[in-house]
RODO-2510 file (C-alpha; in nm, 4 decimals, decimal comma):
residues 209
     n   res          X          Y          Z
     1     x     3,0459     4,7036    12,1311
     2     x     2,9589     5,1058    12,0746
     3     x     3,1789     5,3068    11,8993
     4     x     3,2476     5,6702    11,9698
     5     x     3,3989     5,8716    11,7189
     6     x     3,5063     6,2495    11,7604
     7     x     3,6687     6,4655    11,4785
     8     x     3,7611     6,8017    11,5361
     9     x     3,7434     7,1504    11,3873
    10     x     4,0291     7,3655    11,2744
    11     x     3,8974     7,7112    11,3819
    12     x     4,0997     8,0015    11,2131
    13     x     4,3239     8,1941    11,4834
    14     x     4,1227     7,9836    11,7455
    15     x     4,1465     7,7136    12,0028
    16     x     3,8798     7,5105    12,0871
    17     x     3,8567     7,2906    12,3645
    18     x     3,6227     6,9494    12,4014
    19     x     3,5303     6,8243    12,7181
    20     x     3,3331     6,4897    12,6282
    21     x     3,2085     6,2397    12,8927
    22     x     3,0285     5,9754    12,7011
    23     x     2,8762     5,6122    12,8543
    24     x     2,8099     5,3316    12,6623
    25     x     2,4034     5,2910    12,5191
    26     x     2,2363     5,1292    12,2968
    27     x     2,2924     5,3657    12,0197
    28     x     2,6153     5,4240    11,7922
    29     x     2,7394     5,8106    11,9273
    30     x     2,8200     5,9445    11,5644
    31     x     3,1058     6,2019    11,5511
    32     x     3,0126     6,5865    11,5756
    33     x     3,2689     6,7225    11,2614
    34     x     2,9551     6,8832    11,0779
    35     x     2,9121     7,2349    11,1066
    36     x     2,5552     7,1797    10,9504
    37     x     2,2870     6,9457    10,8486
    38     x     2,3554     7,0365    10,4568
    39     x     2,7460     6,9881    10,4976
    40     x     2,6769     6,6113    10,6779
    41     x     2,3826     6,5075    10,3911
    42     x     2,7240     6,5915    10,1781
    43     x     2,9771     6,4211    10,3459
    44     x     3,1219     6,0917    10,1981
    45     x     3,2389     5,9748    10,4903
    46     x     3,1039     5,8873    10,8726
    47     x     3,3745     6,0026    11,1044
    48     x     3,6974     5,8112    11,2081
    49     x     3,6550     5,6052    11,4884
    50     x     3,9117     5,6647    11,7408
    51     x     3,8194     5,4713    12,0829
    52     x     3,5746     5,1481    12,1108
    53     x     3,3839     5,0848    12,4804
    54     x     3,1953     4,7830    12,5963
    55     x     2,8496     4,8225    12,7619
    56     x     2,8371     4,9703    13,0484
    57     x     3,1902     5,1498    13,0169
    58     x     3,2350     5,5191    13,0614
    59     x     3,4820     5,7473    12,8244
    60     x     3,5764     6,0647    12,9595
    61     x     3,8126     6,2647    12,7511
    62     x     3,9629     6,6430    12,7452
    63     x     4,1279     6,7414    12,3768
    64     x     4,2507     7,0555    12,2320
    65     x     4,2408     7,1282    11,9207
    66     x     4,3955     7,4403    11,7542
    67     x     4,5119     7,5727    11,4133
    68     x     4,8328     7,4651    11,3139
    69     x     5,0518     7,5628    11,0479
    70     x     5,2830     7,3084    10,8376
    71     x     5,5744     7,4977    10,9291
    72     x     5,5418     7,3983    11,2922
    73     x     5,4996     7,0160    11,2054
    74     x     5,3634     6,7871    10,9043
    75     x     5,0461     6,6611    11,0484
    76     x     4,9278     7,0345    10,9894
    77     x     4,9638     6,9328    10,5918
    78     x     4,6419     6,9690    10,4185
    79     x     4,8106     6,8265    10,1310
    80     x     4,8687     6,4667     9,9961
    81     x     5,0443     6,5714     9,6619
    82     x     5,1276     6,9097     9,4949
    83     x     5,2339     6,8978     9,1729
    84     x     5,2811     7,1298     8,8359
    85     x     5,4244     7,1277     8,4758
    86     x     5,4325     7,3217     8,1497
    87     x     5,1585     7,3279     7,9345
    88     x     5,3269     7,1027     7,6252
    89     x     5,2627     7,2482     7,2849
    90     x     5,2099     7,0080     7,0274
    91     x     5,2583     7,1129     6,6604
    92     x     5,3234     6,9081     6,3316
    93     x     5,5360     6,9889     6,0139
    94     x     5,3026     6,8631     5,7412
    95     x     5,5485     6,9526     5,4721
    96     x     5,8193     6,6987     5,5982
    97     x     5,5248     6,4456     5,7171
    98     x     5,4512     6,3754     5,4058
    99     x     5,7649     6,1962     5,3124
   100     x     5,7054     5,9443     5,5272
   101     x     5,5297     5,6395     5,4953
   102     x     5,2080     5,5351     5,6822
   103     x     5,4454     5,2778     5,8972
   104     x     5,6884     5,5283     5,9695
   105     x     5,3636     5,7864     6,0668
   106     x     5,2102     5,4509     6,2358
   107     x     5,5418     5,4023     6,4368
   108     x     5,5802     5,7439     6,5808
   109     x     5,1749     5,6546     6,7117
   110     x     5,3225     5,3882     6,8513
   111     x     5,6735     5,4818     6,9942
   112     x     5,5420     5,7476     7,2368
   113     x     5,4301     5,6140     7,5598
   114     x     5,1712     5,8873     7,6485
   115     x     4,9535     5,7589     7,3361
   116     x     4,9541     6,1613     7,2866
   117     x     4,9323     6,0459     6,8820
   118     x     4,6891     5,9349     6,6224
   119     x     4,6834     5,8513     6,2505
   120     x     4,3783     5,9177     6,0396
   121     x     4,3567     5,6453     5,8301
   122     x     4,1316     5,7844     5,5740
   123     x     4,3858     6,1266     5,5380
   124     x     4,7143     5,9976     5,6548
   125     x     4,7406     6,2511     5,8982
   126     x     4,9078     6,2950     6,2055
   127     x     4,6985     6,4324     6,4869
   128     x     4,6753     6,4882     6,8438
   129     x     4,4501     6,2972     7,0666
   130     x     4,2025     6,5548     7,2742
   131     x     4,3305     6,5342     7,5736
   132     x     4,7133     6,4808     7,4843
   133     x     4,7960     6,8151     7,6787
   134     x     4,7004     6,6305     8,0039
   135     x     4,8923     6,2765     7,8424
   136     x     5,1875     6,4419     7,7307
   137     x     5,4513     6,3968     8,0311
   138     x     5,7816     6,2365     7,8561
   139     x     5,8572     6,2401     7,4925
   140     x     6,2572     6,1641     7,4581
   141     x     6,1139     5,8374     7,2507
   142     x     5,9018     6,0393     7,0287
   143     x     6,1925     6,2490     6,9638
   144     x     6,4857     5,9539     6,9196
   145     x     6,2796     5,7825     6,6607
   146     x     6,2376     6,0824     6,4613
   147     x     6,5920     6,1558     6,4738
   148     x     6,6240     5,7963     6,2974
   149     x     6,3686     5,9263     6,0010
   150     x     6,5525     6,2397     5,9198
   151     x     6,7183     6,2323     5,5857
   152     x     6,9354     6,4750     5,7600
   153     x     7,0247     6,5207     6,0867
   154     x     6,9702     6,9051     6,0949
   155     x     6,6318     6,8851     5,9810
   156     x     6,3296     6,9487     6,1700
   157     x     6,1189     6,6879     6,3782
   158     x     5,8346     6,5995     6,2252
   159     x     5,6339     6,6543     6,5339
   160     x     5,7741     6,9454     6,7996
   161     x     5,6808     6,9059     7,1580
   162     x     5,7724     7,1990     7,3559
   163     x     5,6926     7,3522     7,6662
   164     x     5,4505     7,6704     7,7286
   165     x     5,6635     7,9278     7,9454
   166     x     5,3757     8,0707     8,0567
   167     x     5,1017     7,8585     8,0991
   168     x     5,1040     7,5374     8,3352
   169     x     4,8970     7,2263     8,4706
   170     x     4,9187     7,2567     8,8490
   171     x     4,7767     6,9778     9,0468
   172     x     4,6380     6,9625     9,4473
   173     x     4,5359     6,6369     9,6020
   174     x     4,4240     6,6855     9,9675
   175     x     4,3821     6,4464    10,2489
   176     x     4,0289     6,5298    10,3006
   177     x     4,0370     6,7853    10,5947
   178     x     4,0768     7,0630    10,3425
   179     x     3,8699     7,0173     9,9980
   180     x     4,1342     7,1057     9,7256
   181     x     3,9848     7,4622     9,5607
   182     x     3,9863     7,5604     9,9818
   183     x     4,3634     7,5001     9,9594
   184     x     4,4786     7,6674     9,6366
   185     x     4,2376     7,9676     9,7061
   186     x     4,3455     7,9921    10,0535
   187     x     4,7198     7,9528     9,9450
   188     x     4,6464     8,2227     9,7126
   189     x     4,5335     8,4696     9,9395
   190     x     4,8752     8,3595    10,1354
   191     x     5,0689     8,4665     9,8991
   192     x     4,8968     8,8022     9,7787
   193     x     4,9477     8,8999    10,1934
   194     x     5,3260     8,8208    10,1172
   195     x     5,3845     9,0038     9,8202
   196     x     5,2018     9,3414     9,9014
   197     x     5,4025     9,3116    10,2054
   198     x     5,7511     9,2379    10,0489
   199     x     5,6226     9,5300     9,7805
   200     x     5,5672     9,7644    10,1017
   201     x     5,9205     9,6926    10,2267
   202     x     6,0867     9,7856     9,9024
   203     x     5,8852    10,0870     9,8791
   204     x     5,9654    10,2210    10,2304
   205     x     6,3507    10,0721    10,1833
   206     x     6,3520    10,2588     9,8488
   207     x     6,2275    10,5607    10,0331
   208     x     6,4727    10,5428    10,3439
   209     x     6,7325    10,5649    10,0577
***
């Protein structure tokens, strides 16, 4: 059994129709997404196969396909998951550190769940693993344990993680019909249009006054 596959384009501000009339052969009809030999010797993929006909069958098949924005319906989503968070800032108080024991040092390693944490076991000191910025997502156990170290209550933590107001990890998976830089550059350029535009309104409103 042949399989015929056809993918199409999104064309910006365009609508482009496929006529295909196809009959079944002896070779396997490969889908027609590429706009170039280089982009298909790139492609990880083959196509999706959308239809199946026996030999000596005939497919005949009219599509549109036009550009379509998410606002008008979901399946115009480029985007699997969009995500974003603070850069954490991780900093130690040495001076109060070194009251504590390697166990107690060993069992704030231990206590956070991001493994953001290490102990040098040659110095005794309390580190942060290279890529913790990336690890670091919840610390409330870190911080309960210290509270349970403190001679006082009032003290400082031993280790502070606190978020950067302005810096932030922001994170674009895509579905594959957009690769993910296209999105967050395109998105971008979205909303420069919509801010020199909303600037232009307040300039001629602030005029008009």
């Amino acid at each position: 059994m042949k399989i015929v596959s056809v993918v199409f384009i999104h064309l910006r501000e365009l609508t482009m129709i496929l006529t295909l009339k196809q009959k079944s052969n002896n070779e396997l009809v490969r889908p027609g997404h590429f706009l170039n030999e280089e982009e298909q010797e790139e492609a990880h993929d083959e196509g999706i196969s959308i239809v199946k006909i026996g030999p000596g069958q005939h497919l005949k098949l009219h599509a549109v396909a036009r550009l379509g924005t998410l606002k008008e319906h979901a399946k115009w989503c480029p985007v699997a998951v969009c995500t974003y968070r603070f850069w954490p800032e991780i900093s130690f108080n040495h001076d109060l550190l070194s009251a504590l024991t390697l166990d107690q040092k060993q069992e704030l390693v231990d206590i956070c769940p991001d493994r953001i944490l290490y102990l040098d076991e040659t110095t005794g000191q309390l580190g942060a693993v290279e890529n913790a910025h990336e690890l670091a997502t919840y610390t409330e156990d870190l911080k309960l344990a210290q509270q349970a170290m403190k001679k006082r209550a009032e003290d400082e933590d031993f280790v502070r993680v606190t978020q950067c107001l302005n810096k932030f990890i922001f994170n674009v998976e895509s579905i594959g019909s957009m690769d993910a830089e296209d999105i967050l550059m395109s998105s971008l350029r979205v909303l420069k249009e919509r801010l020199n535009y909303l600037a232009a309104e307040m300039a001629s409103f602030k005029d008009a006054i």
